[in-house]
Each structure stands twice: as C-alpha cells, then as structure tokens.
C-alpha positions in Angstrom: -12.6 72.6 41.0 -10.3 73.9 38.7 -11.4 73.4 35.0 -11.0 75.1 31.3 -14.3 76.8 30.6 -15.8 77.5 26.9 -18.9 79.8 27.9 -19.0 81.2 23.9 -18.3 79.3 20.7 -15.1 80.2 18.8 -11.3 80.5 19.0 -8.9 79.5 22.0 -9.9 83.1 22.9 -13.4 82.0 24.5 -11.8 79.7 27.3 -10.3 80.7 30.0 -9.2 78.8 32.9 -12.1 79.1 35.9 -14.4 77.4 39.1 -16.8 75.0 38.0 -18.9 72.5 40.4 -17.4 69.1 40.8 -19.0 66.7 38.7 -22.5 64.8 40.8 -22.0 61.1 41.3 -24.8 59.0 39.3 -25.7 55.6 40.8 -23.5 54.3 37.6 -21.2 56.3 37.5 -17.2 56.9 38.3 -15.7 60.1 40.0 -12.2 60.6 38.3 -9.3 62.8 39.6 -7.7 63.6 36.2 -4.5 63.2 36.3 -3.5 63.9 32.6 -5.6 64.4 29.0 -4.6 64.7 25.5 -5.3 68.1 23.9 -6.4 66.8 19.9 -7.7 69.2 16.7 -11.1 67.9 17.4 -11.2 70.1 20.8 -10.5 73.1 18.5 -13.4 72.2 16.4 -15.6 71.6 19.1 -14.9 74.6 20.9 -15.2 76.3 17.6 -18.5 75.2 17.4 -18.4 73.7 14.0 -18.2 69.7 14.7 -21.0 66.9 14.4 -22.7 67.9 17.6 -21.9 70.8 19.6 -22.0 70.3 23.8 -24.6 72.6 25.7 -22.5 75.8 27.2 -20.8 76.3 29.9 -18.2 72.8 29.2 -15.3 72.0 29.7 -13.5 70.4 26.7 -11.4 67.2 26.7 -11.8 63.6 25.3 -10.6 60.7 27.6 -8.8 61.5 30.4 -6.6 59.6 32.8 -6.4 59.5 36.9 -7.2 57.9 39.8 -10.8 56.9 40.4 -12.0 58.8 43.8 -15.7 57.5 43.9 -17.9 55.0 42.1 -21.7 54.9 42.3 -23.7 52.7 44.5 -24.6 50.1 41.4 -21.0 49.7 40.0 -19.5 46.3 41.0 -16.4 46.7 38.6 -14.7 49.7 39.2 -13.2 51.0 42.5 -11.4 54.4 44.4 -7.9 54.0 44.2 -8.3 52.2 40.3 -6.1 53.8 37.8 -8.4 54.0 34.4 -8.7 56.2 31.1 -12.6 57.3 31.0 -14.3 57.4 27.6 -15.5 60.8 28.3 -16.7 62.8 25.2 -16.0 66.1 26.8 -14.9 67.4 30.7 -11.0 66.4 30.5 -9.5 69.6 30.8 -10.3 69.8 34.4 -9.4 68.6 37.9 -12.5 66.0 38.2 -14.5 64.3 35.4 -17.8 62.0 36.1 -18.4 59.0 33.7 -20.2 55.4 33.1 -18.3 52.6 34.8 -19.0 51.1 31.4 -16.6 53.8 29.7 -13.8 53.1 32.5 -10.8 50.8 30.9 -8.0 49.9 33.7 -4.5 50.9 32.7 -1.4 49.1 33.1 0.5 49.7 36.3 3.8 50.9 34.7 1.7 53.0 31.7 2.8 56.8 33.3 -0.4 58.9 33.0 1.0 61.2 30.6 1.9 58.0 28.3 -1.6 57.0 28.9 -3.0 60.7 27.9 -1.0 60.5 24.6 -2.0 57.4 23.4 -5.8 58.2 24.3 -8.5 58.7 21.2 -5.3 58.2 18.6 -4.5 54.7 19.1 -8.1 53.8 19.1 -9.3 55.9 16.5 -6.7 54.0 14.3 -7.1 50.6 15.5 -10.6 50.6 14.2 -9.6 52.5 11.3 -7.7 49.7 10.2 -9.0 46.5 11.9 -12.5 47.0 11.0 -12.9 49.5 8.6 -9.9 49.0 6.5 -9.8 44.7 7.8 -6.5 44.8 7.7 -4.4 41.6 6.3 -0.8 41.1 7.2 1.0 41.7 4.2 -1.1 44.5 2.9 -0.2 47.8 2.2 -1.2 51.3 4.0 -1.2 54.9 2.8 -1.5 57.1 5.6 -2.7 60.9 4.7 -1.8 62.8 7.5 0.7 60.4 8.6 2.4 63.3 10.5 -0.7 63.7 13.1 -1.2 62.2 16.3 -3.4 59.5 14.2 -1.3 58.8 11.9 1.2 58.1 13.8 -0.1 56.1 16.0 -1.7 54.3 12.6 1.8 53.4 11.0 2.7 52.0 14.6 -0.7 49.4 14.5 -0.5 48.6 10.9 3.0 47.5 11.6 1.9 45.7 14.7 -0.8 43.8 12.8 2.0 42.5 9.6 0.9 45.5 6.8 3.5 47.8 4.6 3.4 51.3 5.9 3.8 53.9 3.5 3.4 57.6 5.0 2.5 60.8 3.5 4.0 64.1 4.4 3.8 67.3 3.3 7.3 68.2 4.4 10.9 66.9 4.5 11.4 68.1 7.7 8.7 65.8 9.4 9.8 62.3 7.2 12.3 61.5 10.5 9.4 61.2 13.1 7.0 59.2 10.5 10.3 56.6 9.9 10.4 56.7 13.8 7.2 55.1 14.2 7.7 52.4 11.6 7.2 53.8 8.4 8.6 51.5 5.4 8.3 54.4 2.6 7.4 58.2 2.0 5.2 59.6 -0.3 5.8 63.5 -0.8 2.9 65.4 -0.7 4.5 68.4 -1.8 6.2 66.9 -5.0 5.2 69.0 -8.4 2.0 67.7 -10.0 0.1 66.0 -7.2 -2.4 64.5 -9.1 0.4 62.3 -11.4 3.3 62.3 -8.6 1.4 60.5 -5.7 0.2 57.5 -7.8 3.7 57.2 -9.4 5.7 57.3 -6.2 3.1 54.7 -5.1 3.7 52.8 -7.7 7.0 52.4 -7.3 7.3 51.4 -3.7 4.8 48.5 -4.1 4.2 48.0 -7.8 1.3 48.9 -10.3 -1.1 47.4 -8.4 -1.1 50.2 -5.8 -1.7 50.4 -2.5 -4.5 48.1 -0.3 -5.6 50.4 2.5 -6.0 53.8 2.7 -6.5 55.8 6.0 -7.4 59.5 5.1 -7.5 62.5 7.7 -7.0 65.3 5.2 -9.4 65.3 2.5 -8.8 68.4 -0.9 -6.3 67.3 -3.0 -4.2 64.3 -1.5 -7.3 62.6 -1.6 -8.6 63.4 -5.1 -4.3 61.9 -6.0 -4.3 59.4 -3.6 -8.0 57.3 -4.7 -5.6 57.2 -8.3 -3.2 54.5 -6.2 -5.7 52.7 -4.5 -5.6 49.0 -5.9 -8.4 46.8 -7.4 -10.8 45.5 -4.1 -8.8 48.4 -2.1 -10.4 50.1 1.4 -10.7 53.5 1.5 -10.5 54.9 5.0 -12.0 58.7 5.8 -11.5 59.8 9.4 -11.1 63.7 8.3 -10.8 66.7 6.6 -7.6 68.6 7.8 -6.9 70.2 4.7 -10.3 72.1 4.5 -12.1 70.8 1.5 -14.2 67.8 2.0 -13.5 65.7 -1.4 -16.2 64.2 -3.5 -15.6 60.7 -5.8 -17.2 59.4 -8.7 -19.1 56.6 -8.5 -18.0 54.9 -11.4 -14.7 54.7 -10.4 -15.8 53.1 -7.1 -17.4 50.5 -9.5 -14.7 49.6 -12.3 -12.2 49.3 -9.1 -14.6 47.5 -6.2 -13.6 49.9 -4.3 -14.9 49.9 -1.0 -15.3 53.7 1.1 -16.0 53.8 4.4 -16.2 56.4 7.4 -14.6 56.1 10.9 -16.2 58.2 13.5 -14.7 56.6 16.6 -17.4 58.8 19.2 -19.9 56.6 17.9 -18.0 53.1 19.3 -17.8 54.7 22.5 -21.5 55.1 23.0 -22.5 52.1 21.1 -20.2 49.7 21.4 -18.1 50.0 24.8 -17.2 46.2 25.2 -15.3 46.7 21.4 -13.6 49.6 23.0 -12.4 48.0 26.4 -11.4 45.0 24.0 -9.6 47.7 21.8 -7.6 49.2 24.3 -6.4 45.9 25.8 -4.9 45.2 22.6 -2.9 48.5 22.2 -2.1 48.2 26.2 -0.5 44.4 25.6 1.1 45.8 22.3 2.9 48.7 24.1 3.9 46.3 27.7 5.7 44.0 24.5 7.1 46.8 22.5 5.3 46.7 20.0 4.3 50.6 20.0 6.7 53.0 21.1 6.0 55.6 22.9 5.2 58.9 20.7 7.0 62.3 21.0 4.5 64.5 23.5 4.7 68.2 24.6 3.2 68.3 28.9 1.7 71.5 29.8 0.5 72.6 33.3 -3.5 72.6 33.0 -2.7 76.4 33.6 -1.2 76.3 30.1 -4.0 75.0 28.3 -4.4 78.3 25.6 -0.6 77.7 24.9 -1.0 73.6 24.4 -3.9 74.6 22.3 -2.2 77.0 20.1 0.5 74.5 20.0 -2.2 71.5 18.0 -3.6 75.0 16.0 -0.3 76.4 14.5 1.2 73.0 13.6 4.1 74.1 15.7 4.6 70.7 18.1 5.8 67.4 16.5 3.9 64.6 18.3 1.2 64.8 21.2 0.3 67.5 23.4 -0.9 66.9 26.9 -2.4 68.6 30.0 -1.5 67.4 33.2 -3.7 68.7 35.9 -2.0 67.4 39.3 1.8 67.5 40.4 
C-alpha cells in the first residue's frame, strides 16, 4: 500500500512517499481504508524525533484517520466493513490502510464529509478536555486562548462558546484577528502590542474587568505565558497543552499560592489509551454540536497524499490559515 515513510529522524526531508505491507488484522482489531487525515505540528515533532515518545522506525506518521472500515477481527461485535469511523490511531494515518482497536473506532455521522471529519480530528478533542475537564469550564466564564490562531485554538473558542464561556483570543498578528472572530471570538488580545508583560494583563483587564480572566488554555509557552499568568483571576485554571513558541516557561510557586491558582497539563494521547469510553463520549458531543451548528466548520487546505512534504511545509512555515488535510482516495 501506498504510505508516507520516516526511515530517519529529522526534517520533512526524511519521508518520502513509498510501499509498505498492509497493516495484519489482530483478533481485536479494525482494518481502515483511510480515506482522509489531518496533518498537525505534533507530526513534525514526531518525525523530528524530539516528542514524548518516539515510534520504532520505519512508520508512517498520522494521528486519527478517517475511512471506511474493510475488515474487523474475529472478537469485535461492534464494529463492521462498510462502517464509516475516525480511528484513535497514534501513528499510521498518512497512508492507504491503518489497523486499530475496535475500542479506538468512533462512528461518524453520515453527512460529516471525510475531509470535515479529518479536520476536526485530535483538535476538537484535544480542546474539549482542555476545557471540560481540565479547565471545568462554567457557562459564564471567561477564556484566554494562547495560540488561538492554531488548529486548537480554534477549535477551543468554537467549544467554549458551545459550553456558555467568554472567549477572548490571542494573536500575534492583525492579519489573523478575522478567522479567530470567525470562530466565535468575543475579544482580541494583541500579542504583539509594546511591553508584553504590562500590555496583555491591561487589555485583559479591560475586556472583562480587574478580576481577569477564569480559564486559560496555553499552547505557546516563553513570553505570552510569563504576561498572560499576570491576568489570570483569583481560583483561575491554567491550561498547558504546549510550547509553540520554543521556551518552556517556568512559574513561581508563590504566586500559584496567594492566587489559588490551579495548573494543569493536557496531554490528550494519554485519554486515548487510558480512557477510550471518555473519548467515544467526547466525540459524540462535538459530532451532535456540529449536526446543530453549533461548530462551524474550520478553514482546511486538501492535499493529494502525494503532496504530503508540501501539506507539511504548509503546518511548518505558518503559511496556511486553518487545517491541512491529506486525502488518500479519489
């Protein structure tokens, strides 16, 4: 089968496009044709050998595909060929078949388009637990999103809104504040404003008072973190998915103290493999949210499978607004 191939950690530069054997059926396990999968920054840092846990080589990258299932196992009851389903796959997405645990399988909605499907994949879930769980989310609260111009982001203003909360949305630059408004976004903080330190907890301040902001959902890390903990309010939930910006922040103690300040990390891999019934209830959420219109659909770039280094380059360089996805069937 046809299937991206990493054979050395590093850059794009170490995968190219090759044969690999289809996947072997285990007793509980699904056969998926992929139809269509997300291409994220956490693929980059994968393949660049640098993330959490790195996969055994030869793989082939790609978090939670899409498709039709082809096969199922001889002791799965639940699944069945012809299903359409997103697998919880931690890797083997960029390819033309994937194998995974009928327990990672969650059906899709008939009239979700695969592509849809892809884009909303590992963001939408990623922030629902960011928020629901982690942050607990209360209608009426408020959210700072760093990052709010990612794939995560996005899809966080979109939930926050869904579940009653104020979404305010950082950004770096003016250019971007349209497609975080698009999503839901009640107010922007500028990230690029003179004296970050000062300048974040005063525009803060001013869209929802002196006693800052509820919820935050960080994916940057450096120095928007080190301003943004400034505007977090008494009792508030800080939120770390990530470190986009580099530099992996440190906090005082203290501070956490004379606030209550709670701090917490999301790593949504570790729901997948530990807690699969959450996800399957997760996604049913965002998958009645979406059939009401309660999430919109996001802005996403489609690339041929064939294309993958270019879709990659695309999440690298910053230069796509929205999601990128592979499709890997006509």
């Amino acid at each position: 089968m046809r299937a991206v191939v990493v054979r050395e950690f590093g850059g794009i530069d170490k995968a190219a496009l090759g044969d690999m054997p289809k996947p072997e059926l285990t007793p509980d396990g699904v056969l998926l044709d992929v139809h269509a999968a997300s291409v994220n920054f956490v693929d980059l840092v994968v393949m660049g050998g640098t993330y959490q846990f790195s996969p055994k080589l030869p793989y082939i990258p790609g978090k939670l595909p899409v498709g039709i299932v082809a096969a199922v196992g001889t002791d799965v009851k639940d699944v069945k060929p012809g299903d359409r389903v997103l697998a919880m796959a931690e890797q083997g997405a960029f390819a033309e078949q994937v194998m995974a645990p009928a327990k990672q399988c969650v059906p899709l909605p008939a009239a979700l388009p695969f592509t849809e499907a892809a884009a909303m994949a590992l963001i939408y879930d990623t922030a629902y637990f960011a928020l629901k769980e982690r942050g607990r989310i209360q209608p009426g609260e408020s959210v700072l999103i760093l990052g709010a111009t990612g794939g995560v982001g996005l899809a966080a203003i979109q939930l926050a809104k869904a579940m009653g909360g104020k979404m305010l949305a950082a950004v770096a630059s003016k250019s971007k504040e349209d497609i975080v408004h698009a999503a839901g976004a009640d107010e922007i903080i500028d990230l690029s404003a003179p004296d970050l330190r000062e300048s974040l907890r005063a525009q803060v301040y001013e869209k929802v008072g002196k006693g800052g902001v509820d919820i935050i959902i960080d994916m940057l890390g450096g120095d928007p973190f080190d301003a943004a903990v400034r505007a977090l309010g008494w009792n508030g939930r800080l939120v770390i998915i990530g470190f986009a910006s580099g530099r992996v922040p440190s906090l005082k103690m203290n501070y956490v103290l004379v606030k209550n300040i709670e701090v917490s990390g999301m790593q949504i891999s570790d729901y997948r493999k530990r807690r699969p019934a959450d996800m399957q209830a997760c996604f049913r959420q965002i998958f009645e949210w979406h059939a009401n219109g309660k999430l919109k659909p996001l802005p996403t770039t489609v690339y041929p499978l064939e294309q993958f280094a270019a879709a990659m380059h695309a999440i690298q360089d910053r230069t796509v607004r929205g999601r990128v996805v592979l499709t890997m069937r006509t």
